[in-house]
DOBAPA-350216 format. One record per residue (C-alpha): residue number from 1; x, y, z. Coordinates in steps of 0.2 Angstrom, whole numbers, always signed. Layout:
N
R  num     c1     c2     c3
R  NUM      X      Y      Z
...
END
This chain:
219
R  num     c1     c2     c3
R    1     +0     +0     +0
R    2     +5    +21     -2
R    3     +8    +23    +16
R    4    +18    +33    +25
R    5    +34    +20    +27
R    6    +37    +22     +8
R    7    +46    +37     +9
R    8    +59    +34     -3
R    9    +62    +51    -13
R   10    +50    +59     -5
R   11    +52    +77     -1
R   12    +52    +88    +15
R   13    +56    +77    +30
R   14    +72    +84    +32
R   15    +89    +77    +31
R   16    +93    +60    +38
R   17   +107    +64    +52
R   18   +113    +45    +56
R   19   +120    +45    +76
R   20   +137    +42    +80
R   21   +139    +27    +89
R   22   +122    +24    +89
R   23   +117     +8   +104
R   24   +106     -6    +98
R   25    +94     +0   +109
R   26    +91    +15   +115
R   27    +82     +9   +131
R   28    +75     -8   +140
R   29    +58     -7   +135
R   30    +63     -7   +114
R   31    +75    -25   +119
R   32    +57    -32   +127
R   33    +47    -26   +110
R   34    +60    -35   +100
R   35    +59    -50   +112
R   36    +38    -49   +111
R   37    +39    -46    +94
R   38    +49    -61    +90
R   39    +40    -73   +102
R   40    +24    -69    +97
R   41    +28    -70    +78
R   42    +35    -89    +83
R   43    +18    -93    +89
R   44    +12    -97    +69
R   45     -2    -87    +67
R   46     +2    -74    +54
R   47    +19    -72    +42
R   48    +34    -59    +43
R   49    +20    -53    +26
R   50     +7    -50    +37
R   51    +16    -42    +51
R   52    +24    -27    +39
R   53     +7    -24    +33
R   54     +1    -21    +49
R   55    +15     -9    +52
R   56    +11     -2    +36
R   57     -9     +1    +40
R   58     -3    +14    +56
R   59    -10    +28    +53
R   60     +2    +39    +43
R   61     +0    +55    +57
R   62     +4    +37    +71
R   63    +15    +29    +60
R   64    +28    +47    +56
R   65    +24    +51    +76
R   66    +31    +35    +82
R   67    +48    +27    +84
R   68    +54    +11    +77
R   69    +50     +0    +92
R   70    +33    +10    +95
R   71    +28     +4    +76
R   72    +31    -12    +80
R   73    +22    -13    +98
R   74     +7     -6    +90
R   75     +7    -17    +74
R   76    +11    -33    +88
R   77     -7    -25    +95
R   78    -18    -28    +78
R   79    -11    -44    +77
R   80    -13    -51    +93
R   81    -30    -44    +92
R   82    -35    -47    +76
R   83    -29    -68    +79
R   84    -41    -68    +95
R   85    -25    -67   +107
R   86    -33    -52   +116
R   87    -45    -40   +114
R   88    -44    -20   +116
R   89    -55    -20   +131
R   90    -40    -32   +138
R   91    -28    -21   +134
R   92    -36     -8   +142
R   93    -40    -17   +157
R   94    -26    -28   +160
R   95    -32    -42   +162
R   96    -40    -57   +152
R   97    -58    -56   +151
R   98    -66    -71   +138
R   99    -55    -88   +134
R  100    -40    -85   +120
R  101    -33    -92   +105
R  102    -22   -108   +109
R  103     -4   -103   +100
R  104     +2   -116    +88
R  105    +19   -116    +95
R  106    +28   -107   +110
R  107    +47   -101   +109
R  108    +54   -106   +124
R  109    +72    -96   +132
R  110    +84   -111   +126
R  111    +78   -111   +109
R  112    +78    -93   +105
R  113    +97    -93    +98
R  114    +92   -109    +85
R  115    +77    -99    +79
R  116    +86    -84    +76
R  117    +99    -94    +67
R  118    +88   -106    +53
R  119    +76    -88    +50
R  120    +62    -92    +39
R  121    +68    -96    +20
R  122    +56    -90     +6
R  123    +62    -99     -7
R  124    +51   -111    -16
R  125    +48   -122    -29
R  126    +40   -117    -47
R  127    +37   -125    -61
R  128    +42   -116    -80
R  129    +54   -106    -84
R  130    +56    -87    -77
R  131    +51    -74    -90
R  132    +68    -64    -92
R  133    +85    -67    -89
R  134   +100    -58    -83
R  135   +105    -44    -92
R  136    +87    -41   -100
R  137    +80    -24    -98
R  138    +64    -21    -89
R  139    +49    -10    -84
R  140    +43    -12    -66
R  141    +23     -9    -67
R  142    +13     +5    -61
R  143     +1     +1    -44
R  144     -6     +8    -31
R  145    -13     -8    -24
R  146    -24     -5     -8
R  147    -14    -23     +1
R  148     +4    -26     +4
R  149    +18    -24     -9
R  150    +36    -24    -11
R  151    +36    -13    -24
R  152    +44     +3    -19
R  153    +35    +20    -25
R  154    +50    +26    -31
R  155    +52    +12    -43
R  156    +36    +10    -53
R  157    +36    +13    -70
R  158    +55    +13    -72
R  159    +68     +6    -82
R  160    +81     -7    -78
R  161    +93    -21    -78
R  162    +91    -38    -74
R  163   +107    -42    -62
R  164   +103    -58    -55
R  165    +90    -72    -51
R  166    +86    -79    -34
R  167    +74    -92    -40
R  168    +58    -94    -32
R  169    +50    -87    -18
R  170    +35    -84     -8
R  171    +25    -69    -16
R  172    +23    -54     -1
R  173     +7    -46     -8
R  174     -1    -63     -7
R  175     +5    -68     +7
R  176     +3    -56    +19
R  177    -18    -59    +16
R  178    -20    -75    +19
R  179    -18    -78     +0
R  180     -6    -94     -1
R  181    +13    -89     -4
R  182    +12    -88    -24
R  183    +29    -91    -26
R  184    +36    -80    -40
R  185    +51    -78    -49
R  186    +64    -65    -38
R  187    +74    -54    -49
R  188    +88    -41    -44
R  189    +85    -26    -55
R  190    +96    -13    -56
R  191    +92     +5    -61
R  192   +100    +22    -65
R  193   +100    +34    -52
R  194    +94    +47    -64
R  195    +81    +35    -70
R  196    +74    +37    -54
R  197    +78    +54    -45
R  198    +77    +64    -65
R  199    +93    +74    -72
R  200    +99    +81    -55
R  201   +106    +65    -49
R  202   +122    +56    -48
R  203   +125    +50    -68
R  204   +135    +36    -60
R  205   +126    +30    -46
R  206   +117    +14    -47
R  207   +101     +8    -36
R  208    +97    -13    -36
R  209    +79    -18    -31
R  210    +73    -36    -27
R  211    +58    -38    -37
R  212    +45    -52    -41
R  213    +41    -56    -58
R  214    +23    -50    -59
R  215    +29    -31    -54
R  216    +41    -33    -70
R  217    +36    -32    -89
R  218    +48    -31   -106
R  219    +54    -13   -108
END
């Protein structure tokens, strides 16, 4: 979907001042969201898909208000809400009110590091033949779907490169409804800087995109 975390290109938020040095967390409370986050994904009942669109569906005044671990608490929310792990009057309370959803699976302490370790693979098995090849040049298609995508604003309806192949893999915007993973031919597309920011940009400079076959069509 258009919302507010696809800010590539855009204009008027001000420069981007990276911190020196900066911790991986800036207090105790964002190492538990990670920690919550992580354990409650592990439980099975929605995909990584389905967890960035709900970050993605904040509000964009909540979402550009919030820090990075407060998007992620809040997102954790709809989830745990929407799967019939708690409701809002539970939240607000405290306490559980009505029975919950049984989780398919609990991550317990000893097992953290393993699970971290293995991730979760995508990739897939397809049968055919992907439509292009490396070094084909391409067109990335023009939406502005109302679900989840992977396809960058700042890339639709530009022309580039094939670099590489990565095979299969499960299709985002699919997955992240409850659609079935789709697999889908994953592509590296590279594109000119100019291509993408106009004349004013670097001639030299190079961005690559991973991109799924349906967002791509012969140039």
């Amino acid at each position: 979907m258009n919302g507010a975390q696809d800010l590539g290109g855009q204009m008027g938020f001000g420069p981007i001042n990276p911190e020196a040095h900066e911790p991986l967390f800036h207090g105790e409370w964002e190492r538990r969201a990670l920690a919550i986050t992580l354990a409650a994904g592990a439980m099975g009942h929605w995909s990584i898909d389905e967890s960035r669109h709900a970050r993605e569906s904040l509000h964009p005044v909540d979402y550009l208000s919030s820090s990075y671990y407060e998007i992620w608490t809040k997102a954790l929310e709809r989830l745990l809400e929407r799967h019939g792990f708690v409701s809002a009057a539970e939240r607000s309370e405290g306490v559980p009110l009505t029975p919950s959803t049984t989780p398919r699976r609990v991550l317990a302490a000893d097992s953290v590091r393993a699970v971290l370790a293995r991730g979760g693979p995508t990739s897939r098995d397809k049968t055919g033949a992907p439509r292009f090849r490396v070094g084909d040049t391409v067109r990335t298609i023009v939406i502005s779907p109302a679900g989840h995508t992977r396809l960058p604003r700042y890339a639709r309806g530009k022309t580039g490169v094939i670099e590489l192949l990565h095979g299969a893999h499960v299709f985002p915007d699919s997955n992240a409804h409850g659609q079935g993973e789709q697999p889908d031919w994953l592509y590296t597309v590279a594109f000119g800087a100019r291509e993408l920011w106009g004349r004013e940009a670097d001639a030299n400079s190079v961005v690559s995109i991973d991109a799924w076959e349906g967002y791509l069509e012969p140039a």
